[in-house]
C-alpha positions, 0 to 999 in steps of 0.5 A: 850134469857131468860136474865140468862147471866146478873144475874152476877153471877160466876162458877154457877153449875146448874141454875134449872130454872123454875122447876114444883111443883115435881120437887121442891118437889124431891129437898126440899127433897133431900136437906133435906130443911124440912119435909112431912105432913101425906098427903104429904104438905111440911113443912118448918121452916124459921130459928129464923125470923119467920115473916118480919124484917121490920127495916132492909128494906131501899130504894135506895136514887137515883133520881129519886125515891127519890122525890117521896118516903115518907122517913121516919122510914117505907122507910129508905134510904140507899147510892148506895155504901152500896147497890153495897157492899152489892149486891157483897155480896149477888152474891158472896153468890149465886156465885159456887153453884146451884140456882133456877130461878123462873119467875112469872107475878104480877098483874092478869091485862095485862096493870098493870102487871110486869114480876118477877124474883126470884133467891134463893140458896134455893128450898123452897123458888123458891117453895114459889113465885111458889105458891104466884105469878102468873104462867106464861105459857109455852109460855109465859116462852118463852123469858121471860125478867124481869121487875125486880129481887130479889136475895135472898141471905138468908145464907148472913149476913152483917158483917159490917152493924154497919160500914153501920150504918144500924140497923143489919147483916139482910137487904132488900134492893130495888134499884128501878133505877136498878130494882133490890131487894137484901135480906140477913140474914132472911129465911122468904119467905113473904119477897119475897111477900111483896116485891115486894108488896111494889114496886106495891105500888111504881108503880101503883099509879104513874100510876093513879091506886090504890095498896091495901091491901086487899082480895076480891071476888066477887058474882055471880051477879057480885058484888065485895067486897074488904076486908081490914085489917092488919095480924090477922083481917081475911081478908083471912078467911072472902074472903074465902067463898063457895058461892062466887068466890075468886078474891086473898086474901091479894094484889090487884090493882083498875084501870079504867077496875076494880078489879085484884089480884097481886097474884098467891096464898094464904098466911094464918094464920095457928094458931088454923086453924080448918076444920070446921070453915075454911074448904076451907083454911083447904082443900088447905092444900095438895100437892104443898102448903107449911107450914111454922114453924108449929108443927107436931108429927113424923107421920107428923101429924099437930097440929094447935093450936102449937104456940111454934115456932110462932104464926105466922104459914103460909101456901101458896098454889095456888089459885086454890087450893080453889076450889070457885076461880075467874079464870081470877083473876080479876073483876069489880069495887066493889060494898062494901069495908069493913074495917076488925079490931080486937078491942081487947079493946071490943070498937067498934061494930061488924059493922057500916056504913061509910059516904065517910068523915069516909070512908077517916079517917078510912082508913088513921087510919088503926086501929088494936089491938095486944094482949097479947102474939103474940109479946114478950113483950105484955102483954095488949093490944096495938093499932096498927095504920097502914096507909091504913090497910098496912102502912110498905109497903107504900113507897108513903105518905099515902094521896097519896093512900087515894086519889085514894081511895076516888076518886074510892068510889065516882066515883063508888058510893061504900059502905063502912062499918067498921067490928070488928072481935075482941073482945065483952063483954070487953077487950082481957083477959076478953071478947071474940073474936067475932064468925066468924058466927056473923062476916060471918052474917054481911059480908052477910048482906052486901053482899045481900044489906039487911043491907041498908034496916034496922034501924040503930042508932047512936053509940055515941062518934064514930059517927058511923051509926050501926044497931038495929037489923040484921038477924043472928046477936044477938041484944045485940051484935050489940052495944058493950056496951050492952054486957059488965057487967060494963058500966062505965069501957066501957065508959071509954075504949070507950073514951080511944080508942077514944082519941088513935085514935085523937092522931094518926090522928095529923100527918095528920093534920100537914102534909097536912091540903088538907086531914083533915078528922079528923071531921069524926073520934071520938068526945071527 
């Protein structure tokens, strides 16, 4: 028995359960689901959501989930009567056609791992948790009976979502009792990814173990570093490295053995992609990943720096398509964590060294920068602040997850640090990004341990530990301020961004005076 019986669905045609990559493929085709790369990539578009629709996601409010979800505008409750309408909804949709079944383990490590179910009317989309799960064996298909479900129902709207008081016809629902997610109205996959992704944040921590945001690898000597950071911070590109074994590039758990990814596979910006400063994720291009809303010539030959459909290009693929990967998906404990932000105010330096106090308020601040043009409606930047570098896939209250955190690094004795990936020399727009090379020389520097051994100084108004000098490193790059032309309009960005991040800070202040770690932020 493989539980196919209890999907509750009617007059199914044909159930293609489990189907391999070319098999897949064939049916993308002949469903005329997209379009072929010059070297045989599949490419699809995903409709008018090109990326999450995080205001159409709701919780069940059922005991006993409900005392533990922190409800709020990131976790919007929903009554089990609007979900069983919408479910009969999402079955009638799914219901008289032919469906793919795609069963999938998250959670490289035996003890924390659950058994995932994906049911889709859309083969691109069983294609695309094939890729970014993980791959079952024969043997283990055998019997294979869900720990929980996802019916992606994407040609559903919700008509009476209004009468609902929801906030559109799209929805992403979890019933958490049941085991069981429903999505309708939006064709992106990640939905599906950081689904499920939401509910090992629900789990794990239940269980004394720690879900995370993050990539991570881990060297040959054995020593893992973790890599945390929101879209566009470069958590993929900086894991990403020949000389270093690729643990998983975006969700992982820490639990009392170590470090293991959830995942299966890869999920990477596209934008401006170029083979020779990201030549492994550029080289994972091929048969068997999936690009997603990308620009391609009639030849189906692919032009990166196209950001006319979104700037929100994606290509997932299997791990095993980077050729440096860790097999077992799994390590240690971590030797480093480091804190991935794109400053696009050209504040902050390109790294410092955290205390286990600013290691805490940097994480619960989960800084970022969006720029102009990424969103409609930017047109400067704009601080974004996301509680554990992955607040809107956080259904417990952010503490929750800074204590485990904070327990690990002291138990573990780990270094953390804080990277700018963004912006130098001043503000998006009159700066520039800061060069991968620079960024990939300080991820070394901490990765050899040689960081520890130099000079460092005190970064004023931050309080940050960053340091004189560091090989491969311009000196004039290590302290942001000799970089800018004008140094009082530094100063005043400097005291600007500072303020952002006391204001941000409050909530945590006047939810749980336990967790003040505001003395670790900015003084101003």
């Amino acid at each position: 028995m493989n539980g196919l019986d209890k999907l509750g669905l009617e007059g199914i045609k044909t159930v293609y359960h489990n189907l391999d990559y070319a098999t897949l493929f064939e049916h993308e085709v002949a469903n005329d689901e997209g379009w072929q790369t010059e070297n045989g990539t599949f490419m699809v578009d995903t409709g008018i959501f090109t990326g999450r629709s995080p205001k159409d996601k709701y919780f069940v409010k059922q005991s006993p989930s409900k005392e533990h979800i922190a409800w709020g505008n990131i976790n919007q409750p929903v009554s089990k009567e609007i979900f069983e309408e919408l479910f009969a909804k999402v079955k009638q949709q799914l219901s008289h056609k032919n469906i793919y079944v795609q069963d999938a383990f998250c959670g490289g490590s035996l003890a924390s791992r659950k058994k995932v179910r994906f049911v889709t009317e859309v083969a691109w989309q069983a294609h695309f948790v094939k890729n970014m799960f993980i791959r079952p064996s024969a043997g283990e298909l055998e019997g294979f009976l869900p720990d929980f479900t996802v019916y992606n129902a994407c040609k559903c709207i919700n008509t009476d979502f209004k009468k609902h008081g929801l906030h559109s016809d799209v929805f992403v629902v979890f019933n958490i009792e049941e085991n069981i997610a429903i999505i309708g109205g939006t064709w992106y996959g990640g939905e599906m990814k950081k689904g499920i992704f939401s509910m090992m944040n629900y789990w794990l921590p239940l269980e004394g173990k720690l879900p995370m945001h993050c990539s991570a690898n881990v060297g040959k000597a054995g020593d893992v570093a973790l890599f945390f950071g929101l879209s566009g911070t470069g958590k993929t590109t900086l894991s990403t490295d020949a000389n270093r074994r690729l643990i998983g590039d975006d969700e992982h758990g820490w639990d009392e053995e170590g470090i293991f990814n959830f995942e299966g596979g890869c999920y990477a910006k596209c934008i401006n992609l170029d083979a020779q400063s990201e030549p492994e994720i550029f080289g994972a291009i091929k048969k068997d990943a999936l690009l997603e809303n990308v620009v391609a010539d009639v030849e189906g030959k692919v032009d990166y720096t196209d950001g006319s459909k979104t700037e929100n290009t994606r290509v997932s693929y299997p791990i095993h398509h980077i050729k440096n990967h860790e097999l077992t998906l799994q390590a240690g404990h971590p030797k480093n964590i480091i804190f991935l932000t794109a400053d696009a105010f050209g504040v902050l330096p390109p790294v410092s060294k955290l205390t286990s106090e600013q290691a805490m308020y940097y994480f619960l601040s989960g800084y970022t920068a969006k720029v102009a043009g990424t969103e409609r409606g930017i047109t400067e930047p704009v601080a974004t602040f996301s509680a554990c570098f992955g607040e809107a896939f956080l259904p417990l209250h952010p503490t929750k997850y800074a204590t485990l955190l904070g327990e690990k690094i002291k138990k573990h004795n780990v270094n953390v640090f804080l990277l700018n990936t963004g912006w130098t020399g001043g503000p998006y727009g009159i700066g520039k990004r800061m060069s991968i090379k620079a960024t990939r020389a300080c991820i070394n520097a901490i990765l050899d341990g040689s960081i520890n051994e130099v000079e460092f100084e005190t970064f004023p108004v931050f309080d940050l530990q960053i340091p004189k000098q560091l090989e491969g490193v311009e000196t004039e790059l290590l302290n942001p301020r000799n970089t800018w032309k004008d140094k009082t309009r530094y100063d005043e960005g400097r005291i600007h961004l500072a303020g952002m991040f006391a204001h941000n800070f409050q909530k945590y202040l006047a939810e749980d005076a336990e967790h003040d770690y505001s003395a670790a932020g900015p003084s101003i």
